[in-house]
C-alpha positions in Angstrom: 32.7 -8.8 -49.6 32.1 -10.9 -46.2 30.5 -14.6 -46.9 28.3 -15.2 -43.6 27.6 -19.0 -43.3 24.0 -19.6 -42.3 23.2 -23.0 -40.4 19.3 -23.4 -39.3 17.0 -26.7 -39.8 14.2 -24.1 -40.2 14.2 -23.5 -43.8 11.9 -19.9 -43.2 14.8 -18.7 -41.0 17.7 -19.3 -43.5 15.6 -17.8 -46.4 14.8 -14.9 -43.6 18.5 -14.4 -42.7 19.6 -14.5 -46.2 17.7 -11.8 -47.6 18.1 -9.5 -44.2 21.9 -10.1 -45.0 22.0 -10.1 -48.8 19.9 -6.6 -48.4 23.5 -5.3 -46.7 25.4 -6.4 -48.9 27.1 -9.9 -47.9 27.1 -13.1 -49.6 25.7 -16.2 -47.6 26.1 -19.3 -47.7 23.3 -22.0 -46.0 23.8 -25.6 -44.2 20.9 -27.1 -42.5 22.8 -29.4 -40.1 26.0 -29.3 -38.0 27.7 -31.3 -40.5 26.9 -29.5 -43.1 28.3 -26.2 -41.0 31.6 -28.1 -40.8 32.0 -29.0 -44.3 31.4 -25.4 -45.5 33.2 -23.8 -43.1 36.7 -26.5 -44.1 35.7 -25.7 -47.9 37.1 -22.3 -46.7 36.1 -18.3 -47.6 33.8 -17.8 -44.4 33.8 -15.3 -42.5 31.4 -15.3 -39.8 28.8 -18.1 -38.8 25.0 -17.5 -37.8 25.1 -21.3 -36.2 21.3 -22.7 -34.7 22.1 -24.7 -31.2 19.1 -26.9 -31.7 20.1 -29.4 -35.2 19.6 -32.8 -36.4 22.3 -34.8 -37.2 25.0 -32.4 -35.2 23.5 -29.9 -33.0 25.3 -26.1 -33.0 27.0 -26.5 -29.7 29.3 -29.4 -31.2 29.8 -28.5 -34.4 30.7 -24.6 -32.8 33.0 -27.3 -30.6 34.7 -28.4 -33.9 35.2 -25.6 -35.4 37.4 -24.2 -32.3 39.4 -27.0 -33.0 40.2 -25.4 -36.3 40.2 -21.8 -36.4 38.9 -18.6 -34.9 35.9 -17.2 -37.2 33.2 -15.4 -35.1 30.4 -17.6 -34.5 27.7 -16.2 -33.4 24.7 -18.6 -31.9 20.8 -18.9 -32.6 19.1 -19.7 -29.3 15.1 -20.1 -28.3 13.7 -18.0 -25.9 14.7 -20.1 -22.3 17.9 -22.0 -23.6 20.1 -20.1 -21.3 22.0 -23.6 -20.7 22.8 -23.5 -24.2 23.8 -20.0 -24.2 26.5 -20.5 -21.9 27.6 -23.7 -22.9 28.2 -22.1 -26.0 30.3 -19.4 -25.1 31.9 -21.3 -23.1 33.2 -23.3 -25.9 33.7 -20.5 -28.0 31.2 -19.3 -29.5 31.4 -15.4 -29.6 27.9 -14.3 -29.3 24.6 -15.5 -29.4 21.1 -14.1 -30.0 17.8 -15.2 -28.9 14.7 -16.1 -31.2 12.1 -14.3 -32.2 15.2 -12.0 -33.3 14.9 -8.6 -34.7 16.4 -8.3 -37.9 18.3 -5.3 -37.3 19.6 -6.2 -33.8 20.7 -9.6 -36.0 23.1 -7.6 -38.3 24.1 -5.1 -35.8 25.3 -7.7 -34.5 27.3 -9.5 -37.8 28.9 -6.1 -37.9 30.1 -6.2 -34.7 31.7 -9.5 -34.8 32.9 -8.8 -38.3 34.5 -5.6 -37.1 36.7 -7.3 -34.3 37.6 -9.9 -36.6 39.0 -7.5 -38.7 40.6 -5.5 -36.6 42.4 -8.5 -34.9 43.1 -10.4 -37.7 46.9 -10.9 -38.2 46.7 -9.3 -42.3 44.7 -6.2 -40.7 47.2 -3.0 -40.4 48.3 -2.7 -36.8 46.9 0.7 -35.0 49.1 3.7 -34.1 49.1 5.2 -30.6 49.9 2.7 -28.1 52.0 -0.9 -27.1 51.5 -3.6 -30.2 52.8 -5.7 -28.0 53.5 -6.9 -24.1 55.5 -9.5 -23.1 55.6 -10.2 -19.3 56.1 -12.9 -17.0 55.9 -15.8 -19.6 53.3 -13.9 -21.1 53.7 -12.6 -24.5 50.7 -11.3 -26.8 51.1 -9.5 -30.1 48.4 -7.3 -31.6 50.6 -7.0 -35.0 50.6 -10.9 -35.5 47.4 -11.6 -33.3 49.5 -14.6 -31.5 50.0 -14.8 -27.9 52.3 -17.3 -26.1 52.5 -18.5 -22.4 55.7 -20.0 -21.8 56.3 -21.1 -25.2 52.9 -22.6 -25.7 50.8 -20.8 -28.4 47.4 -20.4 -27.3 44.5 -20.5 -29.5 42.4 -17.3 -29.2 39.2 -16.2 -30.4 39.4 -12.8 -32.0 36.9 -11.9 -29.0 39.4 -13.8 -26.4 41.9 -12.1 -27.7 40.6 -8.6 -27.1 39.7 -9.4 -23.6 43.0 -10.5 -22.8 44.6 -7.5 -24.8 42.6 -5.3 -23.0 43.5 -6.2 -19.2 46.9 -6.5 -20.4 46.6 -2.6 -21.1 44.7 -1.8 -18.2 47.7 -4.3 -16.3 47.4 -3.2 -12.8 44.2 -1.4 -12.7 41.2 -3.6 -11.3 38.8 -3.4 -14.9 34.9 -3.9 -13.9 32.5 -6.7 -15.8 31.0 -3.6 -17.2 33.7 -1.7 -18.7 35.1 -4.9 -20.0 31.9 -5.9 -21.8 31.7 -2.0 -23.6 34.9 -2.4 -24.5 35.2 -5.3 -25.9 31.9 -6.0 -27.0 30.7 -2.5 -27.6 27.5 -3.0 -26.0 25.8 -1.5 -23.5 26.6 -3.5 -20.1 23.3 -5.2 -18.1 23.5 -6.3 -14.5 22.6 -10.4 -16.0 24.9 -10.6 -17.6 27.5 -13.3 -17.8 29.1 -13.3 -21.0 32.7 -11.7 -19.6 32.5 -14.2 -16.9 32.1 -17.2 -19.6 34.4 -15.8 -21.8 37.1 -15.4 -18.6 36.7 -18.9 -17.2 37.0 -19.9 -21.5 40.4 -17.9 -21.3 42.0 -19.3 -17.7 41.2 -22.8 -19.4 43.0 -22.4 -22.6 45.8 -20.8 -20.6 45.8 -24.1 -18.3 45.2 -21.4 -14.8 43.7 -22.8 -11.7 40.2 -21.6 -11.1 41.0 -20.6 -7.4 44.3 -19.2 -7.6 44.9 -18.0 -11.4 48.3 -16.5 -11.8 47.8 -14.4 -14.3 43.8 -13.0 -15.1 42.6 -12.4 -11.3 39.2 -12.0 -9.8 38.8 -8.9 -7.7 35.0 -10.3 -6.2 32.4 -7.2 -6.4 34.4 -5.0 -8.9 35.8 -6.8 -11.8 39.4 -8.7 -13.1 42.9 -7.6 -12.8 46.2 -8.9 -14.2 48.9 -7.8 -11.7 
């Protein structure tokens, strides 16, 4: 059973989210600060975070900020209506996915499920798929979908499940020029709106953790109009 950690000041929300969540049949788990985010999430056994941006004590963008430091559990962030500074703050930092407030409740834990479901299917104890590569290794570039580790020149980068399937993903497509669009179906399994900038936060995200120049990146490369390529 899957123990969703729920961080809100607003005590009506967590009580919200926990019976919306309890109702599917996962155990939660509630902080009402940052801090108290971090200390649940080091006490270990969680396996996805509902984190609020706006927090005494430690707001959600730096304790989502921590957390990176430390592992790679979805985190998935509360946002008000107009925070879109937030919103791609957050993903820049890692955050996975955010959702805006007033939420509806089933969007909310279609949602969960979603992020739970990569998790899983990334996650280095899951059973690796059948029909296709489990791993690529080119150029210095070496990713593993058995293990979930990739390597650039013997450096061990730190991946998000959700950075992880992007990368896995143009490294499957390598050579074809993949579109913002199919990218975000794929990976997300979403439909795709002209707005929006989640795959390009989650790219730039991705060429930072594997130390590429924004103007010529050697490896994940911006074909302007149509969509990424690695070559």
């Amino acid at each position: 059973m899957y123990k969703i950690l729920i961080c809100d000041d607003d005590h009506d929300i967590v009580s919200a989210l926990k019976i919306y969540l309890t109702s599917e049949g996962y155990q939660t788990v509630e902080a009402y600060n940052g801090q108290e985010a971090l200390e649940a999430v080091e006490a270990g056994g969680i396996d996805l975070v509902l984190m609020d941006v706006m927090m005494p004590k430690m707001d959600g963008i730096r304790a989502t900020a921590r957390m990176r430091e430390e592992g790679n559990i979805p985190i998935i962030l509360l946002t008000a209506k107009g925070e879109d500074s937030d919103k791609v703050l957050g993903l820049n930092i890692g955050a996975d996915d955010y959702i805006t407030k007033p939420f509806n409740p089933l969007e909310l834990v279609a949602r969960v499920k979603t992020q739970l479901r990569r998790y899983t299917r990334y996650n280095p104890s899951a059973p690796a798929e059948g029909g296709g590569p489990q791993e690529y290794d080119f150029r210095g570039l070496q990713i593993s979908k058995v293990n979930h580790k990739c390597v650039l020149f013997g450096e061990e980068l730190s991946l998000t499940p959700l950075e992880f399937s992007i990368l896995w993903y143009l490294c499957q497509h390598r050579g074809q020029v993949v579109s913002s669009e199919a990218l975000f179906e794929a990976v997300w399994g979403e439909r795709y709106f002209e707005s929006n900038n989640t795959v390009m936060s989650h790219i730039a995200r991705l060429r930072e953790k594997m130390h590429e120049p924004s103007r010529k990146p050697k490896f994940i490369k911006t074909v302007w109009g149509v969509g990424y390529t690695i070559e």
